[in-house]
C-alpha positions, 0 to 999 in steps of 0.5 A: 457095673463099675459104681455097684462094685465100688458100693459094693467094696465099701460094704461090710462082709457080713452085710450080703449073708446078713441081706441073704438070710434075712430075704429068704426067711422073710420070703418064706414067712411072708407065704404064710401071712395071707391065710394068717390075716384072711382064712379066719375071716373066710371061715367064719363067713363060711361058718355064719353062712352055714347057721343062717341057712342051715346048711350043714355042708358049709359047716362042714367046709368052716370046721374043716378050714379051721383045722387048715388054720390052726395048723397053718397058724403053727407053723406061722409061729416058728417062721415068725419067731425067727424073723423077729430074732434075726431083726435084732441079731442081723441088724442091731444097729436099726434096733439099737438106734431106732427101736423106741421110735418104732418098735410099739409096732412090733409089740402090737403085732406080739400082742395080736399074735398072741390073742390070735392064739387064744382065740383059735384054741378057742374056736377049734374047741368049740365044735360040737361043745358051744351052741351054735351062735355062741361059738360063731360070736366067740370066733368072730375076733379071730379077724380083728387080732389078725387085722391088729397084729398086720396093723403093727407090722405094717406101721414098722414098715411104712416107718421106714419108708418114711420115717416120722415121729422123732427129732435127731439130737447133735450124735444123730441120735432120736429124741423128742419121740412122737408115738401117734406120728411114728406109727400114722405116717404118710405110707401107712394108710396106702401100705396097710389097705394096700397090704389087707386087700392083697392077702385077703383076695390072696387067700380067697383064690389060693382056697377058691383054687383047690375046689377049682381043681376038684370041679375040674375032676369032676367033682360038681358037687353042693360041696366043691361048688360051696367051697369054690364059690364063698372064697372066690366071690370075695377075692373077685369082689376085692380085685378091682378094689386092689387094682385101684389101691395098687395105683393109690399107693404107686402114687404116694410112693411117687411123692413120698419117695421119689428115688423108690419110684424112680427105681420101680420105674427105672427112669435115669434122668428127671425130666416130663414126658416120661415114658412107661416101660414094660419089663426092660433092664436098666444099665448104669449108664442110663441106657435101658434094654429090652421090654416094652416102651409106651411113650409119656404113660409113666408121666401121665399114671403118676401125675395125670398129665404128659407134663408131670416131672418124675424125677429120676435115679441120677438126680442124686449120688450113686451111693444114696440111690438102688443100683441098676441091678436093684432098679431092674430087680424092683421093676421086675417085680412090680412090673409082674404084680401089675400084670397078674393084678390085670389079669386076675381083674379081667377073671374077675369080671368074667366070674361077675359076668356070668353071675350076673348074666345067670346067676351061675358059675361059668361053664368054660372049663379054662375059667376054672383052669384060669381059677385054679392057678390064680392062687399060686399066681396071687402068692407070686404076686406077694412076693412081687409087693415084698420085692418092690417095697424092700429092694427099691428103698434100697441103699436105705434101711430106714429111708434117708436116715440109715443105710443098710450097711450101717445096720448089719452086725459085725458077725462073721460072714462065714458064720452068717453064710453058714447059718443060711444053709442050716435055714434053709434045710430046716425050712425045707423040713418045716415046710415039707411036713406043712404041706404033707400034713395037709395031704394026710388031712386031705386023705382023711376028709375024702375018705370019711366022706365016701364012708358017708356017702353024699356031701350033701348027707353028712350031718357032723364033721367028721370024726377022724378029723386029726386036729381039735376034738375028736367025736365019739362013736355016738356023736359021730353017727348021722344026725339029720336034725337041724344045724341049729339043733346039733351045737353048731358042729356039722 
């Protein structure tokens, strides 16, 4: 306790408001980033499905995903505006020294971002005024862009984890800088599948999880079965695949930064033989309290053997290390993403089973129950991943070169608290007119679908939907032709 006040004491008075708001916009911004990345890819799985069998309910689902999308995308873009002043605003000093080396993963991401927004202008104006496959092909770089603009975000990130790329002149200051080395370095590849694979899976239960509920109502429907089945195939089939790339990377951050893991672990002393403990608070003297000890387990996942040394927090000065309440912070949060990852894999295998078994949903009503809170849990879990990754490289803010507090701006700290509770209130009203325009959409949908009867009868989407073109009343009346027939919009 002693060691983290001192710390504490050198550190500037803006750096814990600096710290403060820069967590929560990027905590509440970072919600929105898995249905940015992967419901365009889900849509237009759902949107090909519907061409290629003619189904006009799994167009339905695809229109009416895109109109969550586009609306989802809007509110992405006021989130991830202010991250992108706050970095230069609340951290000038990482910008002013570091942004040429590397800043072309921002510039990456601002382009994708803009693509995107180009491309789903598009997509939402294609309904029911594009032939059918032109408009799926026009749609289908919606999930590149995406990938691209994850692409450039996840290249700043890794560079700060292990920064590469670049030679310091006699002030400390970057030269001779390599952009190929900057943007590939050692974390980006297990930082970027990593990243991909846990907010598509993310997205796929979080969508999965609504028709879940519906079923759990009652509604057995072609409808909520397709609107269940499609997002959480693709998430069961990308879980296991995410287990195994959660341990690539644990691994890669065992070599490539070993105090990290040190912290994510919170083992003390370097030594083998080292023991994996569940949950447990780390103190500063070394001692840990609470949670679970599986002795030589922590050795074995990081080398594959009992012998493997994994060295520990006091191997190097409190200052250039997490403190104990950083450590059990990052353990916490890690140790949470492992256990819901083991637990969504073992949902996983269930669904797979029964598949397999009688090519069928399962017939337990707790497998959609265990469905339904997946999605919420998959989110808490990418909260879990930004907690790991940020708060156990701490004291660093670009790994071994610059220290956060070194980074923050020299504004008021009572400026900065007082600009974190204009944040937050906004924030709050952002987000509460978010989810309440989705409730409105949600609203609209029921009820045009019982002025139509059946799902299962409904030939175009609807006509009252409340974003992109809306039908007029000749075009919003039943049509029973073919779906290649009517321009792809049913």
């Amino acid at each position: 306790m002693n060691i983290a006040i001192a710390i504490m004491a050198d550190s500037p008075p803006q750096l814990l408001p600096a710290r403060e708001l820069m967590a929560f916009t990027l905590a509440s911004h970072i919600l929105l980033v898995p249905f940015g990345v992967a419901l365009p890819a889900i849509t237009l799985l759902m949107h090909y499905r519907g061409l290629r069998k003619g189904d006009a309910v799994a167009l339905l689902l695809a229109r009416r995903w895109s109109a969550v999308m586009a609306v989802q995308f809007a509110i992405g873009i006021v989130t991830g505006t202010v991250l992108s002043f706050e970095f230069g605003l609340l951290w000038p000093g990482l910008m002013g020294r570091w942004g040429d080396v590397f800043g072309l993963g921002f510039g990456v991401e601002a382009w994708a971002f803009f693509l995107e927004a180009i491309l789903i202008a598009i997509y939402l104006y294609g309904w029911r005024r594009l032939k059918p496959w032109t408009h799926f092909w026009l749609g289908l770089p919606l999930p590149l862009t995406a990938l691209l603009g994850a692409f450039g975000i996840i290249a700043a990130n890794s560079w700060m984890n292990t920064p590469r790329g670049f030679s310091l002149d006699a002030d400390g200051n970057p030269v001779d800088v390599n952009v190929r080395k900057a943007i590939f370095t050692p974390m980006f590849g297990p930082e970027y599948w990593h990243f991909v694979a846990g907010v598509v899976l993310t997205a796929g239960y979080v969508v999965a999880g609504v028709y879940a509920v519906g079923w759990l109502r009652g509604r057995r429907d072609h409808y909520h079965r397709l609107g269940f089945t499609v997002p959480f195939t693709v998430a069961a089939i990308l879980t296991p695949v995410q287990f195994v790339l959660g341990d690539s990377i644990a691994r890669s951050v065992f070599h490539k930064q070993p105090i990290k893991f040190a912290a994510t672990e919170i083992v003390w002393k370097t030594d083998t033989h080292v023991p994996e403990y569940m949950f447990g608070r780390l103190h500063p003297d070394g001692s840990i309290s609470g949670g679970l000890k599986i002795p030589q387990l922590d050795s074995i996942l990081a080398g594959f053997s009992p012998d493997t040394q994994v060295t520990g927090l006091s191997s190097v000065p409190a200052s250039d290390r997490p403190t104990a309440a950083q450590a059990t912070i990052a353990h916490w949060a890690f140790d949470i993403m492992v256990t819901i990852g083991s637990l969504l894999v073992l949902l996983a295998l269930w669904y797979g089973w029964c598949w397999l078994r009688r090519r069928d949903l399962p017939r337990s009503p707790w497998f959609f129950r265990c469905a339904a809170v997946a999605g919420a849990a998959c989110l808490v879990t990418v909260e879990c991943g930004w907690i790991t990754t940020e708060v156990g490289r701490q004291p660093w803010i670009v790994y071994e070169n610059m220290r956060v507090s070194e980074a923050v701006t020299d504004t008021r700290a009572s400026s900065l608290w007082a600009m974190l509770g204009i944040v937050i209130v906004v924030y709050a009203l952002v987000f509460g007119t978010f989810l309440a325009v989705l409730l409105k959409m949600r609203t609209r949908w029921r009820d045009a679908d019982e002025r139509h009867g059946d799902p299962h009868a409904t030939a175009t989407p609807e006509g009252d939907t409340p974003y992109g073109p809306r039908a007029t009343t000749a075009a919003a009346a039943p049509d029973h032709g073919s779906a290649r027939g009517d321009g792809g919009g049913r």
